[in-house]
KEVEXLUM-223286 format. One record per residue: residue number from 1; x, y, z negated of N, C-alpha, C in turn. Coordinates in steps of 0.1 Angstrom, whole numbers, plus 5000, padded with zeros to 4 digits. Each point is the difference from the previous one (the first is absolute). Last residue first. Layout:
% residues N
REC|NUM|X|Y|Z|X|Y|Z|X|Y|Z .
...
END
This chain:
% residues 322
REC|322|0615|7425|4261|5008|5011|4994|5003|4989|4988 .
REC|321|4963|4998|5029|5013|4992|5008|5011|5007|4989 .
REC|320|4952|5011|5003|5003|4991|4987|5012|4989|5004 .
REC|319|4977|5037|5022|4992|4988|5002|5010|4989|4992 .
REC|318|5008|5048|4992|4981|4998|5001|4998|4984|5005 .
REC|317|5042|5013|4996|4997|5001|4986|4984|4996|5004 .
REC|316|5026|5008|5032|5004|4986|4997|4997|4997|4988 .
REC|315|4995|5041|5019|4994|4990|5012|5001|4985|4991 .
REC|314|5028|5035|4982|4981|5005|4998|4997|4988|5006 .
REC|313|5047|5001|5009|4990|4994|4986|4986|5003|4999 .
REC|312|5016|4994|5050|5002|5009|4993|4997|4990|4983 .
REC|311|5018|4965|5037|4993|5016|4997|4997|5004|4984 .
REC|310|5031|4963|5013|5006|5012|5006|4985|5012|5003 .
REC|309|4997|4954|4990|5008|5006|4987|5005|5014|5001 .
REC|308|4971|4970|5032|4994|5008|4992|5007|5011|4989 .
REC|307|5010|4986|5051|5008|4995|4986|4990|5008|4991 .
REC|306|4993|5003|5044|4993|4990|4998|5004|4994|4989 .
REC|305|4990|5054|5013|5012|4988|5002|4993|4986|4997 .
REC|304|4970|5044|5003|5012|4999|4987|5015|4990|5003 .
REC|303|4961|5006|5029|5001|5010|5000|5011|5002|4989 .
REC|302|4986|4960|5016|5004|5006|5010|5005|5013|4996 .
REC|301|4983|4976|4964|5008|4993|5007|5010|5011|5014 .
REC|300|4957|5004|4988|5011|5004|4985|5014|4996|5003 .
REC|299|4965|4982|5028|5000|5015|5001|5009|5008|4989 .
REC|298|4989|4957|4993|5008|4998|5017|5002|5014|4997 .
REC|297|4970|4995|4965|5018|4995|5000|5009|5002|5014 .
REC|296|4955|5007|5000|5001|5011|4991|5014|4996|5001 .
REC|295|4979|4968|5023|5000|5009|5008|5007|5013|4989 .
REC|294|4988|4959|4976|5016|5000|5014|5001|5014|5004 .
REC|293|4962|4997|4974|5014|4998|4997|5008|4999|5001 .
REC|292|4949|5020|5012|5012|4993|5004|5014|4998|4993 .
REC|291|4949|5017|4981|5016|5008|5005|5004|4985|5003 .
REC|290|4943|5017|4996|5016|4988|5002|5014|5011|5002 .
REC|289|4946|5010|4981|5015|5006|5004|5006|4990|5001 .
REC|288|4944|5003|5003|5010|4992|4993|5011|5007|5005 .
REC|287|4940|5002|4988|5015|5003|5008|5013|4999|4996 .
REC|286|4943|4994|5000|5012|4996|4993|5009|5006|5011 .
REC|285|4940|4996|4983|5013|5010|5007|5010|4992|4995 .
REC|284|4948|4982|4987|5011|5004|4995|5014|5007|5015 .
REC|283|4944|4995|4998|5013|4996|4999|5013|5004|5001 .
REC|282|4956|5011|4970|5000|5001|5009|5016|4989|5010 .
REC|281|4978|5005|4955|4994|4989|5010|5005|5003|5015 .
REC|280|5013|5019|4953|4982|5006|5004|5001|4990|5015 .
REC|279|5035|4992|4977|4992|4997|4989|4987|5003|5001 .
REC|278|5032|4990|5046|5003|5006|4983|4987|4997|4995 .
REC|277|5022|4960|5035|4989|5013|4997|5003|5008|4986 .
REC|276|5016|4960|5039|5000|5002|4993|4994|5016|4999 .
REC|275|4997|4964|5034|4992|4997|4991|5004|5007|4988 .
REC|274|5029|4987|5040|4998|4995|4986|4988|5006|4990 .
REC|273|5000|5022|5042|5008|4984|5003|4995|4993|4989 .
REC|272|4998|5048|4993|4988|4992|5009|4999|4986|5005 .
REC|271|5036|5025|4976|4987|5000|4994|4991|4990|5005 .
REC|270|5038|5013|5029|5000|4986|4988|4990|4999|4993 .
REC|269|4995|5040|5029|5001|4989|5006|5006|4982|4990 .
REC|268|4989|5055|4997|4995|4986|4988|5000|4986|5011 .
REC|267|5038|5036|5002|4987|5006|4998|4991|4988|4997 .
REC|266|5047|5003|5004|4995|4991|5011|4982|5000|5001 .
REC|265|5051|5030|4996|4986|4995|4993|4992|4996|5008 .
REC|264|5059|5000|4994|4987|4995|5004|4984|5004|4993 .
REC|263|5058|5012|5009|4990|5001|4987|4989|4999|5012 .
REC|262|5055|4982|5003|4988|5010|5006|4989|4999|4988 .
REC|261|5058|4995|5014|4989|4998|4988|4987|5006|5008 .
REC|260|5044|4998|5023|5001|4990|4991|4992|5003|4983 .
REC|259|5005|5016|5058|4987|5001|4988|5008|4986|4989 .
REC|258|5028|5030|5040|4995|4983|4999|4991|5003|4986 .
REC|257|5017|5032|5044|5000|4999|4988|4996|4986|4994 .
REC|256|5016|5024|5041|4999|4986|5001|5000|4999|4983 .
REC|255|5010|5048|5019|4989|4993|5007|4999|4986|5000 .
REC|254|5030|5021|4972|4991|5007|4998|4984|4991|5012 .
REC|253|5048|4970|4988|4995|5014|5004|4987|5004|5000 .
REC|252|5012|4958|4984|5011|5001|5011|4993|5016|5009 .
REC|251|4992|4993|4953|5004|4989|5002|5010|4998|5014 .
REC|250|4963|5027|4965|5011|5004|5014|5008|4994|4995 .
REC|249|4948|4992|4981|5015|5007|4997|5010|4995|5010 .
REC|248|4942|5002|4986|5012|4999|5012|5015|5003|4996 .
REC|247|4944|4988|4980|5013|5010|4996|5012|4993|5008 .
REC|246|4940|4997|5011|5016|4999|4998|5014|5010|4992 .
REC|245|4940|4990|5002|5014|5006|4997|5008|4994|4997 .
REC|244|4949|4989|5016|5015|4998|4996|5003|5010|5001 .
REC|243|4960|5011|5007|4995|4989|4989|5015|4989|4997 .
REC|242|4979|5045|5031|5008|4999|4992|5003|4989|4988 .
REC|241|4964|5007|5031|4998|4999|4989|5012|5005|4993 .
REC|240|5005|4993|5047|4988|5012|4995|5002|5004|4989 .
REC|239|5020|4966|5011|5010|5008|5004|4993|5011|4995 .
REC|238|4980|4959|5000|5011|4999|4991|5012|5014|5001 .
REC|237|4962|4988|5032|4995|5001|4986|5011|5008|4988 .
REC|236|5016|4982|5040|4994|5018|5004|4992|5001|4987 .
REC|235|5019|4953|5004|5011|5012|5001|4991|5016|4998 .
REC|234|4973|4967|5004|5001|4998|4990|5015|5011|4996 .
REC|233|4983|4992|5046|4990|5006|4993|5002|5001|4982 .
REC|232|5032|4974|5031|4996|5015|5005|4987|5007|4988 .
REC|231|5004|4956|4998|5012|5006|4996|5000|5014|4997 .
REC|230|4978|4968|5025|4992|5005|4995|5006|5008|4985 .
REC|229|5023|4980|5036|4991|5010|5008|4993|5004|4985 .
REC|228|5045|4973|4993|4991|4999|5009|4987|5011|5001 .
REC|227|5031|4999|4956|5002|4992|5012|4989|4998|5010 .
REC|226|5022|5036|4962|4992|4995|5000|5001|4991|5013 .
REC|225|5028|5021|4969|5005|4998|5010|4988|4990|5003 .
REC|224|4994|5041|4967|5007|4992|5001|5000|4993|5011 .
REC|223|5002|5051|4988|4990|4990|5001|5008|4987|5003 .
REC|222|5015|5056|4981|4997|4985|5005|4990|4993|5004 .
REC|221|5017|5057|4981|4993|4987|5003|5001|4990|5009 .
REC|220|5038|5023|4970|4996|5001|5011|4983|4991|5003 .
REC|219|5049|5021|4969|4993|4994|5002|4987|5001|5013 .
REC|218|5057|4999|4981|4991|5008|5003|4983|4993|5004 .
REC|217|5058|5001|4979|4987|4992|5004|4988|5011|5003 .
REC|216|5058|4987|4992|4989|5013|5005|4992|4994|5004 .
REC|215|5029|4982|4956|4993|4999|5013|4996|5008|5006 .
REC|214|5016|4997|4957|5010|5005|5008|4996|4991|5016 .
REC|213|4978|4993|4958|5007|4993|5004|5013|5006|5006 .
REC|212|4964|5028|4989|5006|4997|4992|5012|4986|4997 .
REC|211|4963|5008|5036|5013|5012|4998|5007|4995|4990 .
REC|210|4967|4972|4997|5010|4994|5009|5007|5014|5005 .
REC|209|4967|5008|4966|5005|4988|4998|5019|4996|5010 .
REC|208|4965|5031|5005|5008|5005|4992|5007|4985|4998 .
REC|207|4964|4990|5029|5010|5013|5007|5012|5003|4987 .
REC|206|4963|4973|4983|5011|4992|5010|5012|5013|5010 .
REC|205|4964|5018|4965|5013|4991|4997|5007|4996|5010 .
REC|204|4963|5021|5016|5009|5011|4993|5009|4994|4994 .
REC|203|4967|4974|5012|5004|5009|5015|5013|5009|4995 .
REC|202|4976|4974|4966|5007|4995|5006|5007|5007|5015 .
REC|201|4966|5018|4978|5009|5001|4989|5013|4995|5001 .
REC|200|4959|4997|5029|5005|5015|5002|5015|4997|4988 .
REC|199|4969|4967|5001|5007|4999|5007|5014|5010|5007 .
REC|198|4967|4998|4961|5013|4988|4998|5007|5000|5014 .
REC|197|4957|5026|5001|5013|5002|4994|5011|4997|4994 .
REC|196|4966|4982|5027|5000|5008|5007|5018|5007|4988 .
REC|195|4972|4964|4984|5011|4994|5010|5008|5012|5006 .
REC|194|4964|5009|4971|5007|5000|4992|5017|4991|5011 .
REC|193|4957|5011|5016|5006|5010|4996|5012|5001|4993 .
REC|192|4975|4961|5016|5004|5012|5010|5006|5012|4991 .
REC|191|4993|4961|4972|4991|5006|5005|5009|5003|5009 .
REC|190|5028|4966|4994|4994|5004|4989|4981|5011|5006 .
REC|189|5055|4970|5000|4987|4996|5006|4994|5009|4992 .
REC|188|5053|4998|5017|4990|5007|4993|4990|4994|5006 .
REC|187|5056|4991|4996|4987|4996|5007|4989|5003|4994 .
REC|186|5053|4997|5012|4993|5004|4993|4986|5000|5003 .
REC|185|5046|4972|5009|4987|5008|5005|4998|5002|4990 .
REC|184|5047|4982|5027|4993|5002|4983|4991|5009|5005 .
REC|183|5026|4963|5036|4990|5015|4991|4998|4999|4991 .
REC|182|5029|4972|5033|4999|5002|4987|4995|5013|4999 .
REC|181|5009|4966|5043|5002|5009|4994|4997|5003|4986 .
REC|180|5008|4971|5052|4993|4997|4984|5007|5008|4996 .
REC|179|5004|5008|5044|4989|4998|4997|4997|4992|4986 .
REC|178|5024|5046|5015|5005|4990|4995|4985|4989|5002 .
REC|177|5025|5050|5010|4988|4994|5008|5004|4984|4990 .
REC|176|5031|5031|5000|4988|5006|4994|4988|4991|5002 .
REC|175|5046|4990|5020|4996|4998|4984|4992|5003|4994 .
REC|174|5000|4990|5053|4997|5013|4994|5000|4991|4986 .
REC|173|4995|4973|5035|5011|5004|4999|5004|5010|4990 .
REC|172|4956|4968|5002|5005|5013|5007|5015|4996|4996 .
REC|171|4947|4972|4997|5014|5002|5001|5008|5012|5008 .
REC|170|4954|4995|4979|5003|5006|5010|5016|4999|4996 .
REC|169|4960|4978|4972|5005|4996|5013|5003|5010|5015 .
REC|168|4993|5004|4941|4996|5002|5007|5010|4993|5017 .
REC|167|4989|4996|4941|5010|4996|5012|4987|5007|5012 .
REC|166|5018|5008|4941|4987|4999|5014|5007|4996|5015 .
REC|165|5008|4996|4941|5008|4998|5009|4987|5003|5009 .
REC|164|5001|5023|4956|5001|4991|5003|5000|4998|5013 .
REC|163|4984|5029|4949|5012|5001|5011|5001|4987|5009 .
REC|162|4965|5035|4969|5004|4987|5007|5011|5000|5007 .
REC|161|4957|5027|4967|5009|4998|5004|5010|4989|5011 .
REC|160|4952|5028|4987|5005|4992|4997|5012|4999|5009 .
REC|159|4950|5021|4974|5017|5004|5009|5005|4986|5004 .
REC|158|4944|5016|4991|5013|4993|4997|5013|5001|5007 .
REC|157|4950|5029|4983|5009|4992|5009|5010|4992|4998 .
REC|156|4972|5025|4967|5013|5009|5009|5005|4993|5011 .
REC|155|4960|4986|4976|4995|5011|5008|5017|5008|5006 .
REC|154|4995|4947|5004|4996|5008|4984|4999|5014|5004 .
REC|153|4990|4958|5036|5011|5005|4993|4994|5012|4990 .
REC|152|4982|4953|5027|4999|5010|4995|5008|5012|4992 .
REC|151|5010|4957|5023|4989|5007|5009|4994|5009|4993 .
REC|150|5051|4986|4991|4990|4991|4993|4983|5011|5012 .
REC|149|5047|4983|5022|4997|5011|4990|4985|4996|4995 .
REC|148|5030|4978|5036|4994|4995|4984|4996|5007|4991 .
REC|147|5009|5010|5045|4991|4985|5003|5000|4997|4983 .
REC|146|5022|5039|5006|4990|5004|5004|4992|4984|5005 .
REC|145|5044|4998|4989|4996|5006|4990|4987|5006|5002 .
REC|144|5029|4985|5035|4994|4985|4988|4991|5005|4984 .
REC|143|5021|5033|5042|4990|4989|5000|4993|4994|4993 .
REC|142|5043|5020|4999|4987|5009|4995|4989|4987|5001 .
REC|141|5043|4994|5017|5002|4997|4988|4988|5006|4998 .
REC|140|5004|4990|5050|5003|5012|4994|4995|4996|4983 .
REC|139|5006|4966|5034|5003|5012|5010|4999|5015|4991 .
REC|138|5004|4944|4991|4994|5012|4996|5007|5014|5003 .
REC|137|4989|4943|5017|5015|5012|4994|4989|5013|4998 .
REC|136|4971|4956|5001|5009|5008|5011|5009|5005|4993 .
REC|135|4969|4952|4991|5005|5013|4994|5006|5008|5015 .
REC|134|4975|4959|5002|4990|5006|4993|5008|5015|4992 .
REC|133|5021|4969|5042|4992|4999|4993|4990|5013|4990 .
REC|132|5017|4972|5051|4994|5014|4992|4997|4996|4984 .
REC|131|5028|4967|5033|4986|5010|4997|5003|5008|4990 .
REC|130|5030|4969|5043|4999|5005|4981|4987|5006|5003 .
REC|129|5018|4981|5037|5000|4991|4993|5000|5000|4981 .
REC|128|5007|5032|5044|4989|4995|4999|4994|4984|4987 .
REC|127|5044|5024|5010|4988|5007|4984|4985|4994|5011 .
REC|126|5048|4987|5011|4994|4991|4989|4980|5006|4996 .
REC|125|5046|4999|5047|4988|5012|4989|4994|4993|4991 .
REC|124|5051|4982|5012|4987|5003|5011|4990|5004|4990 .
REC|123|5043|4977|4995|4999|5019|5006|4991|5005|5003 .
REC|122|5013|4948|4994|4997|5008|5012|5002|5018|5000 .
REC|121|4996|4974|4958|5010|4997|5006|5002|5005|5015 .
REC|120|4964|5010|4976|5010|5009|4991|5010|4995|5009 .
REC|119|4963|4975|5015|5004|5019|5002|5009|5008|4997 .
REC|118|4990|4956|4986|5003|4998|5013|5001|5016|5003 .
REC|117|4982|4997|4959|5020|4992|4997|5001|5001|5015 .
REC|116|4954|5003|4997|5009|5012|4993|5014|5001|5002 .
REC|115|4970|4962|5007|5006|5011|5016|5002|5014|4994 .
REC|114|4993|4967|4964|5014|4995|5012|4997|5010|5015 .
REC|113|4970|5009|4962|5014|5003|4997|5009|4996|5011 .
REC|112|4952|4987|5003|5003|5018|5009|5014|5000|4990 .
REC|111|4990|4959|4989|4999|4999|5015|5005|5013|5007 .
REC|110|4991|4998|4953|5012|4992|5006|5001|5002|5011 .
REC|109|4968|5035|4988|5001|4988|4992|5012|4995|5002 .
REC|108|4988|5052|4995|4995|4989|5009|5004|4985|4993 .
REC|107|5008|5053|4994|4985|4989|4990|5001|4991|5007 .
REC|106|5036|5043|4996|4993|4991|5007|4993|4990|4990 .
REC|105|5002|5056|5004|5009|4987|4998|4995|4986|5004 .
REC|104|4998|5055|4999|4998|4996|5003|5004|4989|4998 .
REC|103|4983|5054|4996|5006|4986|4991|4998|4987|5007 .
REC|102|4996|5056|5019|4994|4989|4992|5009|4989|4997 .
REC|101|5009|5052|5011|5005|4989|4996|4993|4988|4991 .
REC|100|4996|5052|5038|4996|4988|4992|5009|4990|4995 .
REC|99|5000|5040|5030|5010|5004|4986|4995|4988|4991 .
REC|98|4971|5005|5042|5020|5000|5004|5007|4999|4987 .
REC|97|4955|5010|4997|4999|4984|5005|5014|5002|5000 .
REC|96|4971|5033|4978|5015|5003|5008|5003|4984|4996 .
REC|95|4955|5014|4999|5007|5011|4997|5016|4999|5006 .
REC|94|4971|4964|4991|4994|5008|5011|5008|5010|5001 .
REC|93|5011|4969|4966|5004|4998|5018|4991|5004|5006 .
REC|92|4992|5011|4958|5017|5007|5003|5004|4995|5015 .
REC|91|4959|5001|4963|4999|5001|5017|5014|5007|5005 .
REC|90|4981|4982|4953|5006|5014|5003|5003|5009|5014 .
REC|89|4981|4954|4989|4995|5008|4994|4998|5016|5004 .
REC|88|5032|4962|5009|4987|5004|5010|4990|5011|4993 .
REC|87|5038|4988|4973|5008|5003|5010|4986|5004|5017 .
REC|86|4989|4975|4959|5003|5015|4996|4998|5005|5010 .
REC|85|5002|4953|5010|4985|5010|4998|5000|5014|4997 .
REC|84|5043|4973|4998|4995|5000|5011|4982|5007|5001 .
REC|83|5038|5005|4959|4989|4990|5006|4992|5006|5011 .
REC|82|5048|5018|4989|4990|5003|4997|4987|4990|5009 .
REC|81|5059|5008|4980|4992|4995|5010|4983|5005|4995 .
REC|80|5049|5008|4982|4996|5007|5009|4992|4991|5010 .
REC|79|4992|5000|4947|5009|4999|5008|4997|5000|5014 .
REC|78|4989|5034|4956|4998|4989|5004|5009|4992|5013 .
REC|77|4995|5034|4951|5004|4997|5018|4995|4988|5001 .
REC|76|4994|5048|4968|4995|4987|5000|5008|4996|5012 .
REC|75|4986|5041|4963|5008|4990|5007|5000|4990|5001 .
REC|74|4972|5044|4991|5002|4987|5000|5011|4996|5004 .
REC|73|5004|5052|4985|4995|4992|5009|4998|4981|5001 .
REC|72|5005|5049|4978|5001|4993|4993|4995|4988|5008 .
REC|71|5012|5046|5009|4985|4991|4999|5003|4991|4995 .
REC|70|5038|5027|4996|4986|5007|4999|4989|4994|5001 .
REC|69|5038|4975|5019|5002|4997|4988|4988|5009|4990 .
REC|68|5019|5005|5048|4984|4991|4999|4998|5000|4985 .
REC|67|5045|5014|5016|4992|5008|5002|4985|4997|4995 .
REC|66|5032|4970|4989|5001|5016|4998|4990|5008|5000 .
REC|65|5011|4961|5031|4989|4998|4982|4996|5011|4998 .
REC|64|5033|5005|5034|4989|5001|5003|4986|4993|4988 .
REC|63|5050|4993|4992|4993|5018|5002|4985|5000|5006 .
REC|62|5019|4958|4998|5000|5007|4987|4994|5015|5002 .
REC|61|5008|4980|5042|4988|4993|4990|5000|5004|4986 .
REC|60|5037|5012|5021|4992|5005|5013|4980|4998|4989 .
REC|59|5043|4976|4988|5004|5011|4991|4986|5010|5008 .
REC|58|5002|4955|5016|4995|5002|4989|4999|5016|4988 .
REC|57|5024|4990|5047|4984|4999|4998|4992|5002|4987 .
REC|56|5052|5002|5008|4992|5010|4997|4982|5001|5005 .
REC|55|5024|4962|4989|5001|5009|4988|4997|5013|4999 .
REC|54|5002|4967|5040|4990|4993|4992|5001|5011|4985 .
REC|53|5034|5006|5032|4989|5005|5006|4985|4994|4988 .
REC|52|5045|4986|4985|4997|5012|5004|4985|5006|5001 .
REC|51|5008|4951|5002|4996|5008|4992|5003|5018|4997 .
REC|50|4990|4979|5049|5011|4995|4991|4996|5006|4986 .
REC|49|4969|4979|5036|5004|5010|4998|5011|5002|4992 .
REC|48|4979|4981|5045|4999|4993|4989|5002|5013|4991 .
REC|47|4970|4997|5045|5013|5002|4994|4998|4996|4984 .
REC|46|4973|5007|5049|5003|4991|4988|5012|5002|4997 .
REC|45|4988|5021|5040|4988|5001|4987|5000|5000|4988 .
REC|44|5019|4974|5047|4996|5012|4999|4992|5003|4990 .
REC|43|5030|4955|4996|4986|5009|5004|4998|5011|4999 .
REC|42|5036|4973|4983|4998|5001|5017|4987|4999|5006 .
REC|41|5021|5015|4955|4993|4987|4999|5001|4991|5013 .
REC|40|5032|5041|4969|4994|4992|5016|4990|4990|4998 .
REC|39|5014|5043|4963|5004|4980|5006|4991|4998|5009 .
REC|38|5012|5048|4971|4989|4992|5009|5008|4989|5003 .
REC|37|5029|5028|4974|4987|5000|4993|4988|4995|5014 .
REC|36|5043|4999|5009|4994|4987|4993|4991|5007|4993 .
REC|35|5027|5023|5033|5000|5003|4987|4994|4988|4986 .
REC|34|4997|5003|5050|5016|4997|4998|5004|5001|4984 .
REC|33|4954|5007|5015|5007|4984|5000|5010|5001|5000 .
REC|32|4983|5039|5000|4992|4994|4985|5011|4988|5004 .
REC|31|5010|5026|5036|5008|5005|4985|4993|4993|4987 .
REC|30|4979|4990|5044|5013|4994|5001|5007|5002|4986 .
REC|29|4960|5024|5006|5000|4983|5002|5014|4995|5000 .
REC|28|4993|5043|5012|4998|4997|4985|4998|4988|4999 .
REC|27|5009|5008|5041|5014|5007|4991|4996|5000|4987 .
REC|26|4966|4988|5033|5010|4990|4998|5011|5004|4993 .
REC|25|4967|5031|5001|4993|4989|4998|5016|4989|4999 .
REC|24|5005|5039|5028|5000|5002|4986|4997|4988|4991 .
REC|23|4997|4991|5045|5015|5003|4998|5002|5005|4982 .
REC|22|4961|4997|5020|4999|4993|4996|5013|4996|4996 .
REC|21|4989|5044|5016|4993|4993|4987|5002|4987|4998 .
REC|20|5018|5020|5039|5003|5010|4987|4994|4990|4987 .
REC|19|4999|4969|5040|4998|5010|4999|5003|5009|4990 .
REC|18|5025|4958|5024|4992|5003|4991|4999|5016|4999 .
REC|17|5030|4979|5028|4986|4989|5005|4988|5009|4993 .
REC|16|5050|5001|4984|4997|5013|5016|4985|4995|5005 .
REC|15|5029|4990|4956|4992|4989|5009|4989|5016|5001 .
REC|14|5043|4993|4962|4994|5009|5009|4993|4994|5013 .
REC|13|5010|4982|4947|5007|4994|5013|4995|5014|5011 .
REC|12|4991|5010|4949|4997|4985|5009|5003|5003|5013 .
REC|11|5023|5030|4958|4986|4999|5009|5004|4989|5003 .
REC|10|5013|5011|4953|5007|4999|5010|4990|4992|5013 .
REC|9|4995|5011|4951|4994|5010|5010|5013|5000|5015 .
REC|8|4998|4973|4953|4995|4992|5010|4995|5013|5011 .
REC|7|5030|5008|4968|4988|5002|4994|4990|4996|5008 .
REC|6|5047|4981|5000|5002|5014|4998|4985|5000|4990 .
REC|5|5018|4956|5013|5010|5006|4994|4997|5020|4999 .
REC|4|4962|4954|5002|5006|5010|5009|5013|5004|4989 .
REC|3|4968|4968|4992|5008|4993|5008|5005|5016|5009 .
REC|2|4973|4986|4952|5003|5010|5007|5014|4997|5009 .
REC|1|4965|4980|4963|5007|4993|5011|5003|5011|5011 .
END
C-alpha cells in the first residue's frame, strides 16, 4: 500500500517550534506514513504496518536465525503477556514502574456495569471500576523462558531462541521509539563461564551483523532506564560491571544515536530467582541479545529509502527481499 508517487523521501511540513532533532524525528515519521509502510493508530507509538515493512522484518529475522543457527538454538514463543507473579518475581515494577503494563478488566456485577455504561456515556473515568488482573504485557520476550526453564540445566547450558511482541509505556513521536515492538532474542543459560563467552561471540556478531546492513553502528556501555532513587545505585552497578551493551546506529546524527539491539548479562540474577542451577550446583548465569525490529527497519529505512525495491541487491539478497 504505497501511497507515495516518488520514494516517500519527501520531508514533513517545516515547524520553526521544533528542535534539530525532533524536526529530524518528524521527517522520518512523516516519510514511513506517507509511505504506508506505518499506519496511524492515533497513538503516539502505535503503528500499524504495511506488508512491505512486515517483509522486511521478517527478511531482518531470517538473517538473524542465520546467525544463531551454529547453536542450534531452542525455539520457542510465547504470548505477549506474562502471569502477574512472574512479572513480580522478576521485580520489573521496582525497576522501571513508568514503562509498566499491567492488565486490566472488569469483574463487577450488573449493578457496577450500569455505572460503567453511565461513564462510558458521560466521558467520564471508568478504570476505577476495573481490576487488576493476574497477567501484564511483557516488557522484554526473554523473560518467560527463565520462569520455565527446567531448574537444572545439562553441562553445556541451554540456548534459546525467540521472536515476539514487548510493550513498553513511553509514548513518543520518534519512529525509533515504539511502545509495542518486536524482538528476536537470543538467550544463554549456563555456567559463568560458558555465558561469559556466548557473550563475547555475540559482541562481535551483532556489530558485523548491522555494518553489514549498511548501518553506521557503533557500540557502547549502557544501563537501563532505571526508576526512582534506588535506581541510582543499580545504574552505577550496571555501568561498573559493564553488564549492557548497546549497539547504536546514526539515525539522526552522530550525537543522538539510537541502540536498536543490546546484549545483557544479568550474572546469576535469574539463576537465583528461578531456582535454576548447573550440574555442580552452583547457580546458573544467563544472558540475552535483543535486536529491535522496527528499530533495525526504521533505520534501513531512513538510511536506504522507504521503497524496499530500490535497495541495493546484496541488501536485498541477505534479507530475502530479492
Amino acid at each position: 500500500m504505497d501511497r507515495s508517487n516518488d520514494d516517500g523521501n519527501d520531508l514533513a511540513p517545516a515547524d520553526a517550534t521544533l528542535t534539530p532533532l525532533d524536526a529530524a524525528r518528524a521527517d522520518l515519521l512523516h516519510r514511513l506514513l506517507a509511505s504506508g509502510r506505518l499506519l496511524p493508530t492515533g497513538v503516539d507509538g502505535l503503528y500499524g504496518r504495511d506488508q512491505v515493512f512486515n517483509s522486511v522484518l521478517d527478511g531482518i529475522d531470517a538473517a538473524l536465525n542465520l546467525l544463531a543457527a551454529p547453536e542450534a538454538p531452542i525455539a520457542a514463543t510465547f504470548p505477549p503477556m506474562l502471569p502477574r507473579v512472574t512479572f513480580d518475581q522478576i521485580g520489573y515494577l521496582r525497576k522501571f514502574a513508568d514503562l509498566a503494563g499491567p492488565v486490566f478488566s472488569f469483574l463487577g456485577g450488573p449493578e457496577e456495569h450500569k455505572e460503567l455504561l453511565k461513564r462510558l456515556d458521560d466521558g467520564a473515568d471508568y478504570a476505577p471500576l476495573l481490576t487488576q488482573t493476574d497477567l501484564t504485557l511483557t516488557p522484554a520476550c526473554c523473560y518467560p523462558f527463565y520462569a520455565t526453564s527446567p531448574k537444572s540445566i545439562e553441562d553445556a547450558g541451554a540456548s534459546y531462541t525467540t521472536r515476539g511482541y514487548c510493550f513498553r509505556h513511553e509514548p513518543s513521536k520518534d519512529p525509533m521509539r515504539l511502545q509495542m515492538f518486536e524482538q528476536r532474542e537470543q538467550i544463554r543459560v549456563a555456567a559463568p563461564e560458558e555465558v561469559q563467552a556466548w557473550r563475547n561471540l555475540w559482541l562481535e556478531r551483532a556489530a558485523e551483523f548491522l555494518s553489514e546492513l549498511g548501518l553506521d553502528v557503533t557500540t557502547d556501555v549502557a544501563s537501563d532506564p532505571f526508576f526512582g532513587r534506588p535506581g541510582r545505585l543499580m545504574k552505577q552497578h550496571q555501568l561498573s560491571q559493564q553488564l549492557k551493551i548497546e549497539f547504536l546506529v546514526n539515525v539522526y546524527g552522530d550525537d543522538n544515536r539510537t541502540a536498536c539491539s543490546s546484549l545483557n548479562y544479568h550474572q546469576d540474577h535469574f539463576g537465583e530467582i528461578f531456582g535454576i542451577r548447573t550440574p555442580s550446583g552452583e547457580i546458573a548465569h544467563s544472558s540475552c541479545i535483543g535486536f529491535g525490529l522496527e528499530r533495525i527497519a526504521v533505520a534501513l529505512c531512513n538510511q536506504h529509502g522507504v521503497n524496499p525495491d530500490r535497495w541495493g541487491l546484496k541488501l536485498r539478497e541477505r534479507l530475502r527481499l530479492a
